[in-house]
C-alpha positions in Angstrom: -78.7 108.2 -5.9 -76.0 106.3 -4.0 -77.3 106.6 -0.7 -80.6 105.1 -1.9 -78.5 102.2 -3.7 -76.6 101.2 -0.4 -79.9 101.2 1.5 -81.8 98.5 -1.6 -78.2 96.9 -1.5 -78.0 96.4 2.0 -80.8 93.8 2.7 -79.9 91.8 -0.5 -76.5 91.5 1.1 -77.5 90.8 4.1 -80.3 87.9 2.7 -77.2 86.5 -0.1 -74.9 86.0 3.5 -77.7 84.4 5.7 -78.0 82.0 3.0 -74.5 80.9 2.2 -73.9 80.4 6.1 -77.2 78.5 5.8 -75.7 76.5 3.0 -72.3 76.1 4.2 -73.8 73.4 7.0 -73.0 69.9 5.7 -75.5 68.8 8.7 -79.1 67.7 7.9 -82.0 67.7 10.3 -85.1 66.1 10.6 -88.0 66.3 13.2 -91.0 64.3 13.9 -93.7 65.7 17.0 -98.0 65.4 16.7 -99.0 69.3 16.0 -101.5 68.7 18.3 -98.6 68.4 21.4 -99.3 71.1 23.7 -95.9 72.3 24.4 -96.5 75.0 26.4 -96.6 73.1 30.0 -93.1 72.4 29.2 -90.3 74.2 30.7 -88.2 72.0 32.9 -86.3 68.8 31.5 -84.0 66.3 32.9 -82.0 63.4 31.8 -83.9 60.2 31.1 -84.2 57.6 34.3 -81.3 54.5 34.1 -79.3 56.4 31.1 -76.4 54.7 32.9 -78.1 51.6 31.1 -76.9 52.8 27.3 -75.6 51.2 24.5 -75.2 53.7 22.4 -71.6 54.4 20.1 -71.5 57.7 22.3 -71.3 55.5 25.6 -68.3 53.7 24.5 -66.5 56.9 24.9 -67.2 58.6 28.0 -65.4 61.8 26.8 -67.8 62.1 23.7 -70.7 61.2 26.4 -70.0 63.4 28.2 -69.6 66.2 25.7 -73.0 65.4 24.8 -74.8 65.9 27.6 -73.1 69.0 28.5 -73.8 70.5 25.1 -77.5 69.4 25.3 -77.7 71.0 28.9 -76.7 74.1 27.8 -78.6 74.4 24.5 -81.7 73.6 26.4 -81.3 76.4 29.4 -80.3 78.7 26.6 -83.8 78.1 25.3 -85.1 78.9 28.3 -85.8 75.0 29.6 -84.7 74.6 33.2 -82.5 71.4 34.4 -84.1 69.7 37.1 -82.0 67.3 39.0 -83.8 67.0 41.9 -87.8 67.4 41.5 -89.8 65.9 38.4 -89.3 67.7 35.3 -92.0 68.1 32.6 -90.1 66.4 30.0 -86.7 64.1 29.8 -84.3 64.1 27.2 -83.0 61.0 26.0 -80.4 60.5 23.2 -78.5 57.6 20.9 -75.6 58.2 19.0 -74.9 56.2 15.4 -71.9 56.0 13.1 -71.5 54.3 9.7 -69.4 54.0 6.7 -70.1 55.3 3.7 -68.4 54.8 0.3 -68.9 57.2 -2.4 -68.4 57.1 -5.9 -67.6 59.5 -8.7 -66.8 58.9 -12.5 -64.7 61.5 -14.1 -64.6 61.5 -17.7 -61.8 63.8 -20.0 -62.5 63.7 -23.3 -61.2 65.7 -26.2 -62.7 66.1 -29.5 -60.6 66.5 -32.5 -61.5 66.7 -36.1 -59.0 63.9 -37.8 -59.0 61.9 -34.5 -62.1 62.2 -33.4 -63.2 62.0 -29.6 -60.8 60.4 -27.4 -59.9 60.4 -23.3 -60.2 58.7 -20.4 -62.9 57.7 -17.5 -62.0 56.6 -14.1 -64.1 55.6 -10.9 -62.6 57.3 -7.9 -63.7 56.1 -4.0 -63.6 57.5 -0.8 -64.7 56.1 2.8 -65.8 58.6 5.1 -67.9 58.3 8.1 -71.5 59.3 8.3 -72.6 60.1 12.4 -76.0 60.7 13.4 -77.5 62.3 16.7 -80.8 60.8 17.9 -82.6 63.2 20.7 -85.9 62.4 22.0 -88.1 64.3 24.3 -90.6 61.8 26.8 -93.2 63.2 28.9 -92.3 62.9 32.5 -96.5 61.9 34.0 -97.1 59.8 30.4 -94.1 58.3 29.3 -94.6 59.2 26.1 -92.5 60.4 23.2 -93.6 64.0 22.4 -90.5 65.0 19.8 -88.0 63.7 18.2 -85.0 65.3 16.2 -82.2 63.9 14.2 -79.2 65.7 13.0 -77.2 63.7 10.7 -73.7 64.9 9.2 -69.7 63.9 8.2 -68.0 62.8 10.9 -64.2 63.3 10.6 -61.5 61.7 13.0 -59.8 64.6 14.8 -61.0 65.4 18.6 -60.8 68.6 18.4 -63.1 68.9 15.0 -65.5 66.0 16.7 -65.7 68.4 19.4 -66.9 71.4 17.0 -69.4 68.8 15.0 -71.1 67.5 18.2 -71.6 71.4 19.2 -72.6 72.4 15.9 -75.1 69.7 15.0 -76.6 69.7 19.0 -77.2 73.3 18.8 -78.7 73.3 15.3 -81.1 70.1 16.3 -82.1 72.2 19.6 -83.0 75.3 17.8 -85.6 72.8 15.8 -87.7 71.8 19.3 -90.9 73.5 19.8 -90.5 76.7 22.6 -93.7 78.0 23.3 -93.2 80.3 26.5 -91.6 83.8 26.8 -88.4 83.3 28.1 
């Protein structure tokens, strides 16, 4: 009887673990393509022409910038894309960076309920500031020009280098694993 009980047990466990790590993400994506994109011409990528020419939050810091492409190069070839630096890829990759603050609001009430006083306590409004970052990628056809995906990853953005650093590779690799891979790698 216990041997059969481990084997039932073991797939619940393994299904309750797949969705807490699932649900421990504090990152959100969303994706917008046509269904009707055939994405199966498309295995080499490259960075967009004249992305010297950006304006984006990410491009004020040439460490985070940089950190960015990197991680996008290496989700993509881990996908199976090829980088193509030097002949006309099938698709570029284009991205925008955005941060914003956001204040959030709680009230916390503690009240008590006795019987000759009645129901007393206290309410109180607490605040906090943090900063909200989002990652923009786009995918453009290389022969039409036109936008064939998009994906955004949005998420807390906290203010130590070393955490930004694990947030940019978390939320790039979580956004990448979203785009549309239809080849045998």
């Amino acid at each position: 009887m216990m041997k059969k009980l481990r084997i039932w047990f073991s797939p619940i466990l393994l299904w309750i673990a797949s969705v807490g790590l699932v649900a421990c993400t504090s990152l959100e994506v969303s994706t917008k393509y046509d269904p009707l994109t055939d994405f199966y011409g498309y295995k080499t990528f490259a960075w967009v022409p004249n992305e010297n020419d950006r304006s984006c939050l990410a491009a004020a810091n040439e460490m985070i910038w940089d950190k960015m492409k990197q991680e996008l190069k290496v989700g993509f070839e881990e996908r199976g894309f090829i980088f193509s630096d030097s002949t006309k890829p099938d698709f570029y990759i284009a991205f925008d960076v955005a941060v914003k603050p956001i204040l959030s609001t709680a009230t916390v009430e503690q009240f008590t309920y006795q019987p000759l006083w009645g129901k007393y306590g206290t309410r109180s409004l607490s605040a906090q500031y943090y900063n909200e970052g989002s990652l923009i990628l786009d995918a453009i056809d290389a022969e039409t020009n036109e936008m064939i995906w998009r994906g955004t990853v949005t998420g807390v953005v906290g203010e130590d280098p070393h955490e930004i650093n694990e947030k940019i590779h978390e939320a790039v690799e979580l956004l990448i694993s979203y785009f549309p891979v239809w080849f045998d790698n």
